[in-house]
MARVEXMAR-635666 format. One record per atom (N, C-alpha, C): residue number from 1; residue in one letter; atom name; x, y, z. Coordinates in pm, 1 decimal, always signed. Atoms other than C-alpha are relative to their C-alpha. Layout:
+-----+------+------+----------+----------+----------+
: seq : type : atom :       c1 :       c2 :       c3 :
+-----+------+------+----------+----------+----------+
: NUM :    a :   CA :        X :        Y :        Z :
...
+-----+------+------+----------+----------+----------+
This chain:
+-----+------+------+----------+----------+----------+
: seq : type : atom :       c1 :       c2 :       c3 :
+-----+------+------+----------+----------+----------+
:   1 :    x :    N :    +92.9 :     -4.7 :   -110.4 :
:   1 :    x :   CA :  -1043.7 :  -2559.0 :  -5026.6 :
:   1 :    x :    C :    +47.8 :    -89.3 :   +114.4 :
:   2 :    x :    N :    -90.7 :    +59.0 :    -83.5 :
:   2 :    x :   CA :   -886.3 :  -2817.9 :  -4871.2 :
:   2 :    x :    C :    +96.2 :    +27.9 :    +75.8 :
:   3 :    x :    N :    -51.3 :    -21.2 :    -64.5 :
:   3 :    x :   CA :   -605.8 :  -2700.8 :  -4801.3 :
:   3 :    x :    C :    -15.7 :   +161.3 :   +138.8 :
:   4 :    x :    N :    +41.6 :    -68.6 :    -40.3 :
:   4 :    x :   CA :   -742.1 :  -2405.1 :  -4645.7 :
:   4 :    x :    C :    -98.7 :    -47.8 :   +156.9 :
:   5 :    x :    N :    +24.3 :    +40.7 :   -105.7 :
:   5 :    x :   CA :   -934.2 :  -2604.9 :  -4432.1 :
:   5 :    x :    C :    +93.2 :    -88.4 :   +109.2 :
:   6 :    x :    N :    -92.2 :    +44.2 :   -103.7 :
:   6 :    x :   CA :   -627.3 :  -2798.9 :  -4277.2 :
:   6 :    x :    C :    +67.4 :    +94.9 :    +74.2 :
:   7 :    x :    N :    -96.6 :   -113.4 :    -67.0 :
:   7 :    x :   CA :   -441.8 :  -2447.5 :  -4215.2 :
:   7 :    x :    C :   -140.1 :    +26.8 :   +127.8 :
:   8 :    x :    N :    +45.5 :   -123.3 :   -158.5 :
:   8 :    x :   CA :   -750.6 :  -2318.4 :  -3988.0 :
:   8 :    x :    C :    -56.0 :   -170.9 :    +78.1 :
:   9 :    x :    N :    +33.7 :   +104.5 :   -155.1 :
:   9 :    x :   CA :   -796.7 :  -2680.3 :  -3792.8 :
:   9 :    x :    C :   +219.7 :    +27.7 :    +54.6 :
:  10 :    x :    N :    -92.8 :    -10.1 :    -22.9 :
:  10 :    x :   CA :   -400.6 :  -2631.4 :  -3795.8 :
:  10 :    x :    C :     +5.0 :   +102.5 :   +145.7 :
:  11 :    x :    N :    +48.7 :   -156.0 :   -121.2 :
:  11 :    x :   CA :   -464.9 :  -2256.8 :  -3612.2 :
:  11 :    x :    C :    -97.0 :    -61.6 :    +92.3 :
:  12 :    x :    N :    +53.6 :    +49.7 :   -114.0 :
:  12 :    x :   CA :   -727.1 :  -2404.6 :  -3415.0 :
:  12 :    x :    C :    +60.9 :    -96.1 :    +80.4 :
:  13 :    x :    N :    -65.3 :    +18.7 :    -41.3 :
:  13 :    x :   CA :   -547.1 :  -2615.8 :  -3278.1 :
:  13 :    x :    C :   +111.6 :    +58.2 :    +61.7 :
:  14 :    x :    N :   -112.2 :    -31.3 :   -102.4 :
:  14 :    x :   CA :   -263.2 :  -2473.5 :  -3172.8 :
:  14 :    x :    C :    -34.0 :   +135.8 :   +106.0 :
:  15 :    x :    N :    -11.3 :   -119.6 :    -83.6 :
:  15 :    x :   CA :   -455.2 :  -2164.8 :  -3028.4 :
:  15 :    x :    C :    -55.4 :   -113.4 :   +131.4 :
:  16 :    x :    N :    +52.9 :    +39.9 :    -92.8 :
:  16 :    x :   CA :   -615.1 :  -2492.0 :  -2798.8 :
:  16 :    x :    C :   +121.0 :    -40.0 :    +90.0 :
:  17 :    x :    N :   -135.7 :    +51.0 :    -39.7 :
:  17 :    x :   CA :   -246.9 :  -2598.7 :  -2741.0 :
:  17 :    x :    C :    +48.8 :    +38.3 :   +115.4 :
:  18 :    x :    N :    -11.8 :    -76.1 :   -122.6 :
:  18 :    x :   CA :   -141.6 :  -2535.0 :  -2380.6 :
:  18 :    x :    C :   +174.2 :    +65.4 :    -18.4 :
:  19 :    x :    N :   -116.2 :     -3.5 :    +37.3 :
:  19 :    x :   CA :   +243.2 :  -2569.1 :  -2501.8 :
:  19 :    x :    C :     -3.9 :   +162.6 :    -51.1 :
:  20 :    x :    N :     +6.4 :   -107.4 :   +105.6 :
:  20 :    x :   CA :   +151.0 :  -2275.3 :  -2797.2 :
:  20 :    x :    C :    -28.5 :   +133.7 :   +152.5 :
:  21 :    x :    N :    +69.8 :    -98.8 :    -91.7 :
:  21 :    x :   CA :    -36.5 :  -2073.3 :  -2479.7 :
:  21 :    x :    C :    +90.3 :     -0.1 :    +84.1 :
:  22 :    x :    N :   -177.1 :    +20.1 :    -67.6 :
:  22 :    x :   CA :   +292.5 :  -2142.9 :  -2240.2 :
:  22 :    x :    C :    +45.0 :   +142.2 :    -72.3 :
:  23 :    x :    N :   -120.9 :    -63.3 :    +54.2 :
:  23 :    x :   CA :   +530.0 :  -1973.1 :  -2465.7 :
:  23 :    x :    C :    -85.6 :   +163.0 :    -74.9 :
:  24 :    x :    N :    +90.2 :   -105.3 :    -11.0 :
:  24 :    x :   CA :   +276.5 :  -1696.5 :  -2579.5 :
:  24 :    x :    C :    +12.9 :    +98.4 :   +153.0 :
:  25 :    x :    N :    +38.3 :    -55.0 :   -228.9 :
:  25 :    x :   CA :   +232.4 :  -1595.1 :  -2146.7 :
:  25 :    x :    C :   +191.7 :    +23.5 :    -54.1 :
:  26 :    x :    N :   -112.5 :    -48.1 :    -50.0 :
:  26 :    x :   CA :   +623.3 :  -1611.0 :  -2141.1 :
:  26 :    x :    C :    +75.8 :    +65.1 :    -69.3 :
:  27 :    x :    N :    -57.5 :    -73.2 :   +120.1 :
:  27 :    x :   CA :   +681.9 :  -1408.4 :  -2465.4 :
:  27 :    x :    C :    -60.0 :   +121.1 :    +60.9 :
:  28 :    x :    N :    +83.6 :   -122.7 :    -39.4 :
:  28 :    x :   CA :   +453.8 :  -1137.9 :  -2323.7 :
:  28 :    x :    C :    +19.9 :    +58.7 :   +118.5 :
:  29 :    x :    N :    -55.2 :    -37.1 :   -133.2 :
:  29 :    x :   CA :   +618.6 :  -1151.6 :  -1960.3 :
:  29 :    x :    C :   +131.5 :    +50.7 :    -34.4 :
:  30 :    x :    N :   -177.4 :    -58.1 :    +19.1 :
:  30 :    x :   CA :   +970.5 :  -1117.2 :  -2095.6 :
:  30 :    x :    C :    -24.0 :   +177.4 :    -92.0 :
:  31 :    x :    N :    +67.3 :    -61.5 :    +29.0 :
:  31 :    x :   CA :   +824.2 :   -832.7 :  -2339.4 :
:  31 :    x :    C :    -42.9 :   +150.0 :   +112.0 :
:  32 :    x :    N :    +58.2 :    -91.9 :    -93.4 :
:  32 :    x :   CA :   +680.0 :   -635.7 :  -2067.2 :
:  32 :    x :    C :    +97.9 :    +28.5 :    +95.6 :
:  33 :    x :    N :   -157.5 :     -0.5 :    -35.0 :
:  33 :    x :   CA :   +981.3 :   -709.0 :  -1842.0 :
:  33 :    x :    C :   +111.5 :    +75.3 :    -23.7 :
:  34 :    x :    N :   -130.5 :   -109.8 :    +75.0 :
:  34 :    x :   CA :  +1226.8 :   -555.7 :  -2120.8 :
:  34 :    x :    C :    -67.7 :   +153.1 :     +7.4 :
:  35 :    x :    N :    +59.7 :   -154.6 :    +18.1 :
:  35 :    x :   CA :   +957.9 :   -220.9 :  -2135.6 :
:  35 :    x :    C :    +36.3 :    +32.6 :   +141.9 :
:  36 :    x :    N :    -45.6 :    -97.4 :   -114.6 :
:  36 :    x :   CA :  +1015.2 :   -146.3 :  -1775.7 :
:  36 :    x :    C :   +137.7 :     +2.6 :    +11.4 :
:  37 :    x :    N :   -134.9 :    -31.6 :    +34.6 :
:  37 :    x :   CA :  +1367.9 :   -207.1 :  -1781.8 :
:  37 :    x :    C :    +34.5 :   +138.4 :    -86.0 :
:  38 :    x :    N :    -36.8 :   -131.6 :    +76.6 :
:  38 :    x :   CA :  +1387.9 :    +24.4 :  -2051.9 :
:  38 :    x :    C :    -53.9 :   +191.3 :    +44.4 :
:  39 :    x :    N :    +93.5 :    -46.1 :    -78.6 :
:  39 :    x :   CA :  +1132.3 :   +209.1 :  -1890.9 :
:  39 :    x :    C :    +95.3 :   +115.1 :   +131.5 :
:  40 :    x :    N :   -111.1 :     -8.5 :   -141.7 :
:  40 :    x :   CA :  +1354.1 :   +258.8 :  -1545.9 :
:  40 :    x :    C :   +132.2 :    +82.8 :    -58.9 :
:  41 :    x :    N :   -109.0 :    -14.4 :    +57.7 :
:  41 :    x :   CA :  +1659.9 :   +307.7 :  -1764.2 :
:  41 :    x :    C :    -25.7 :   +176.3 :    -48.9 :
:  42 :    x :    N :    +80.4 :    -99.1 :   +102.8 :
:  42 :    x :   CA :  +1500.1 :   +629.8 :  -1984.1 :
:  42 :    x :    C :    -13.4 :    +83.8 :    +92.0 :
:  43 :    x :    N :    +66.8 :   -123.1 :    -99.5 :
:  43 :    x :   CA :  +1359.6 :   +842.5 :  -1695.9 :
:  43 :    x :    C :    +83.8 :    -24.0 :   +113.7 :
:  44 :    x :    N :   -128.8 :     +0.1 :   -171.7 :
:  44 :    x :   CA :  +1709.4 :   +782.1 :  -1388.5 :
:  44 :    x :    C :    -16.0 :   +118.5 :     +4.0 :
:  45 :    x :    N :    -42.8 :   -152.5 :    -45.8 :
:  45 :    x :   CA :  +1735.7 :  +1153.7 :  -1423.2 :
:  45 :    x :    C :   -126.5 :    +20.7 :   +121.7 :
:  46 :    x :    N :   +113.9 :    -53.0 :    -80.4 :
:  46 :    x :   CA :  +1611.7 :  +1342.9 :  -1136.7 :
:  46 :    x :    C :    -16.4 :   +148.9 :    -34.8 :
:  47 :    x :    N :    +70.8 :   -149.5 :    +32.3 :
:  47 :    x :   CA :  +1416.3 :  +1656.2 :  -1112.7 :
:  47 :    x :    C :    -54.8 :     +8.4 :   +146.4 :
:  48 :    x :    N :    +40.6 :    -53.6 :   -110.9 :
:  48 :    x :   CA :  +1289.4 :  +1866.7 :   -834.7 :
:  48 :    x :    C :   -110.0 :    +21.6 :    +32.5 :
:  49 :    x :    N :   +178.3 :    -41.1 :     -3.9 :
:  49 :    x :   CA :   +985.9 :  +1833.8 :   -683.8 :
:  49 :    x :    C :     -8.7 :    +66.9 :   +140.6 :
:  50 :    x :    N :    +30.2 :    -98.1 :   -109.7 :
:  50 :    x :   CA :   +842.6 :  +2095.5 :   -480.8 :
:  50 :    x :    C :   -124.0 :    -71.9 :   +114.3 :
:  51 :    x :    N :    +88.4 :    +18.1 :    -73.3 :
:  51 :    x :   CA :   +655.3 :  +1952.4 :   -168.4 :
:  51 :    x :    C :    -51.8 :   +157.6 :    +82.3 :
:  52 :    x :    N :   +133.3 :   -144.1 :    -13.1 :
:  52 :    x :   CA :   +429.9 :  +2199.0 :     +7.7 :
:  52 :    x :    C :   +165.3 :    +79.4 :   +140.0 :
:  53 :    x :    N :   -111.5 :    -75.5 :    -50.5 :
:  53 :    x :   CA :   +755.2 :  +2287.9 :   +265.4 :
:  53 :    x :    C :   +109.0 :    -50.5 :     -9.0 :
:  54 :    x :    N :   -108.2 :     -4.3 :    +35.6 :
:  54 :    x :   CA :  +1037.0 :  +2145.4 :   +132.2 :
:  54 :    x :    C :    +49.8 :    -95.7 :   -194.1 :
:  55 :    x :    N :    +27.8 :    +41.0 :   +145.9 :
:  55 :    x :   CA :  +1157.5 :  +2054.6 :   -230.9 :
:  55 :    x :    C :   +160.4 :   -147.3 :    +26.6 :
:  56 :    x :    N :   -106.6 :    +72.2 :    -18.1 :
:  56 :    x :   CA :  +1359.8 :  +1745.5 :   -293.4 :
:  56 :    x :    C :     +7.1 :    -17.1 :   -133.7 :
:  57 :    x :    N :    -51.6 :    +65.3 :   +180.4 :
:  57 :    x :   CA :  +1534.4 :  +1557.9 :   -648.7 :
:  57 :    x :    C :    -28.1 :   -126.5 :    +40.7 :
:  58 :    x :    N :    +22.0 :    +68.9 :    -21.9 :
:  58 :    x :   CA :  +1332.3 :  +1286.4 :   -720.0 :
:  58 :    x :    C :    +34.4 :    -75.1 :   -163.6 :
:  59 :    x :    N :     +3.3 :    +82.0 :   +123.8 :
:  59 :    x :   CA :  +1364.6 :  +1023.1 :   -999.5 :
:  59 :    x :    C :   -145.6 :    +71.7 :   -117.4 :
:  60 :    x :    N :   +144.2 :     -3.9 :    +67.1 :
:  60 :    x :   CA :  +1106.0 :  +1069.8 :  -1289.8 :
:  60 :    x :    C :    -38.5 :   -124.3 :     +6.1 :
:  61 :    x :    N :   +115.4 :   +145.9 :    +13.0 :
:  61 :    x :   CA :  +1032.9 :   +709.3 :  -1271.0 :
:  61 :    x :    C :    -82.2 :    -24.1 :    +47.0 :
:  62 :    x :    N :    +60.4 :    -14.9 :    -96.8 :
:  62 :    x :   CA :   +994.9 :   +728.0 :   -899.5 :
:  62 :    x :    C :   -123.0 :   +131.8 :    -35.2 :
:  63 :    x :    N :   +118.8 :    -64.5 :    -23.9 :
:  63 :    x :   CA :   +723.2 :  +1029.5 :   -949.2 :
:  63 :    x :    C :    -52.0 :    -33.1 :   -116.6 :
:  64 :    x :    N :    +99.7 :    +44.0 :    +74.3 :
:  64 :    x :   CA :   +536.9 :   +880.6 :  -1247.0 :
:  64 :    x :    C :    -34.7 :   -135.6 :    +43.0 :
:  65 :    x :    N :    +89.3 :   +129.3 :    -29.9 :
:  65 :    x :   CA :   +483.4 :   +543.0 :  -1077.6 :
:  65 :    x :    C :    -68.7 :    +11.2 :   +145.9 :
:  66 :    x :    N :    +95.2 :    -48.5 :   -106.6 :
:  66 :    x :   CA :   +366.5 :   +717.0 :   -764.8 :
:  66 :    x :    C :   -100.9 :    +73.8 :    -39.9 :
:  67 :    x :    N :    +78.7 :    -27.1 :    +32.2 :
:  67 :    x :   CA :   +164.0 :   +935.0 :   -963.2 :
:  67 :    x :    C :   -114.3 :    -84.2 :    -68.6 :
:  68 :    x :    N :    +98.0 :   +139.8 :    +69.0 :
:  68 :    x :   CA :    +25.6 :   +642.4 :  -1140.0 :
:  68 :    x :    C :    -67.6 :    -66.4 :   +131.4 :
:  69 :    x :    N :    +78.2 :    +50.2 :    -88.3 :
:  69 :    x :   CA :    -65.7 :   +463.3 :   -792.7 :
:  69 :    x :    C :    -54.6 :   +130.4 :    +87.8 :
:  70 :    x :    N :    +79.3 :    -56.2 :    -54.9 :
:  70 :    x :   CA :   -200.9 :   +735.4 :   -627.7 :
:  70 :    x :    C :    -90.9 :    +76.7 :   -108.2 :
:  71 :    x :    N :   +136.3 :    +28.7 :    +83.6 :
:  71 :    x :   CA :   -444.8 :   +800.0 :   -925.5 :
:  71 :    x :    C :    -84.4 :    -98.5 :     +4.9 :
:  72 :    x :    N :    +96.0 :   +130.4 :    +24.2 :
:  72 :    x :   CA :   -551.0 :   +473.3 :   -940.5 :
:  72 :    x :    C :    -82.5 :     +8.3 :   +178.1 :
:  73 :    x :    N :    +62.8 :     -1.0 :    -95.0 :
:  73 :    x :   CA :   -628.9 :   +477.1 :   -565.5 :
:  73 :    x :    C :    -44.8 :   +135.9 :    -15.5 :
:  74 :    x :    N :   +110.3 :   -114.3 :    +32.5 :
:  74 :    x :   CA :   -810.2 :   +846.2 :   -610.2 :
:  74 :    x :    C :   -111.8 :    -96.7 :   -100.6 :
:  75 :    x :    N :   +109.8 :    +83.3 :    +98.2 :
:  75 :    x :   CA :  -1042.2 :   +640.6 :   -875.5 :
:  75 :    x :    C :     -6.3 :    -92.4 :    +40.6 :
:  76 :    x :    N :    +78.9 :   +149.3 :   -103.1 :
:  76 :    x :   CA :  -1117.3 :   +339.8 :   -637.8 :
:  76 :    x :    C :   -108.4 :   +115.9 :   +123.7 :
:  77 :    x :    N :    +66.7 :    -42.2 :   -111.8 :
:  77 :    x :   CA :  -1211.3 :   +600.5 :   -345.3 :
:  77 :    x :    C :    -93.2 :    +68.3 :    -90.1 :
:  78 :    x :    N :    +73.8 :    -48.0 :    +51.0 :
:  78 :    x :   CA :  -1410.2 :   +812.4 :   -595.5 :
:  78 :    x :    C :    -90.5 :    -75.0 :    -75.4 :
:  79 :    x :    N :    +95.8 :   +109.3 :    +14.3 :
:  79 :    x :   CA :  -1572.6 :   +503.7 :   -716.9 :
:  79 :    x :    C :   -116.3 :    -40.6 :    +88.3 :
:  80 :    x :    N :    +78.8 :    +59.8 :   -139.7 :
:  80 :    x :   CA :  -1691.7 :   +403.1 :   -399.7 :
:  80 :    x :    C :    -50.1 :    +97.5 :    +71.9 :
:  81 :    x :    N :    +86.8 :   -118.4 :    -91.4 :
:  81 :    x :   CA :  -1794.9 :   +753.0 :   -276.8 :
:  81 :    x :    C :   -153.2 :     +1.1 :   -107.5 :
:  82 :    x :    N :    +93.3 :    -16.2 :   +113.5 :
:  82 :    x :   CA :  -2018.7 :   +788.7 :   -606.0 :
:  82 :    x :    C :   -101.6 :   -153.7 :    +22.1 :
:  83 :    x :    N :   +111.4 :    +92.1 :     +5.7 :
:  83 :    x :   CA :  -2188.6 :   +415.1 :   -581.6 :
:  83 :    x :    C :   -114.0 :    +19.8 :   +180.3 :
:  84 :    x :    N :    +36.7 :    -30.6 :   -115.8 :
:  84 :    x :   CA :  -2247.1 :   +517.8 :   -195.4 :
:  84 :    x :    C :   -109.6 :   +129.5 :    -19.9 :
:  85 :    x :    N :   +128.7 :   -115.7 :    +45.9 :
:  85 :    x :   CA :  -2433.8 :   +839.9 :   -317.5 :
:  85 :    x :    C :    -96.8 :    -62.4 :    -55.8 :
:  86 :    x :    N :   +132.1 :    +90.4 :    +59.7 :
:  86 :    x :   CA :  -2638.0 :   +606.7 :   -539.6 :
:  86 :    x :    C :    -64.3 :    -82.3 :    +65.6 :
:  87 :    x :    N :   +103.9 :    +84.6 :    -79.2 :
:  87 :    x :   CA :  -2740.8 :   +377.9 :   -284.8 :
:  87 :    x :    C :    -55.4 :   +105.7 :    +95.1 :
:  88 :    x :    N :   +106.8 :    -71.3 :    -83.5 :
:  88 :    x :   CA :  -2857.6 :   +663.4 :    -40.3 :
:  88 :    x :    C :   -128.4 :    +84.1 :   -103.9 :
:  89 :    x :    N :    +90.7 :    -91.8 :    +65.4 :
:  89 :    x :   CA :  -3049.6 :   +830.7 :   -295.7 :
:  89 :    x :    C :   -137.9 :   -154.2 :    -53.7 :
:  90 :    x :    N :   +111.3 :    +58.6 :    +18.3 :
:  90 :    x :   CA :  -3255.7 :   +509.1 :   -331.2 :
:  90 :    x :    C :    -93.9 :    +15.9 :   +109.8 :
+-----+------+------+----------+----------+----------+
């Protein structure tokens, strides 16, 4: 029982540890870091995308991280059109 109770003041502790929380943050930046790298690396090929009058060869990275930010901004403006309907309807 004892020792059981030194292992979780042990764990408590070190999750209060700023050192332990440091190297945690910069395990999870490098981590995330290596996924886009790899990320970038994986999808160089290009492909052809058809705009409405002319088609160009674009990266897949380049059109999934533009498709990714222009979703996210479509779901901010459609956020804010929808809470705007709710306040006129009060």
């Amino acid at each position: 029982m004892a020792l059981l109770r030194r292992q979780r003041n042990q764990v408590e502790g070190a999750a209060k540890d700023p050192d332990v929380r440091l190297w945690l943050r910069v395990a999870a930046l490098v981590a995330v870091a290596a996924y886009l790298v790899a990320f970038v690396l994986e999808n160089s090929r290009k492909h052809p995308l058809h705009f409405v009058f002319v088609t160009r060869n674009v990266s897949t990275t380049w059109l999934i991280l533009w498709s990714v930010l222009i979703g996210f901004a479509l779901g901010i403006l459609a956020a804010q059109l929808n809470h705007r309907r709710r306040e006129r309807k009060r």
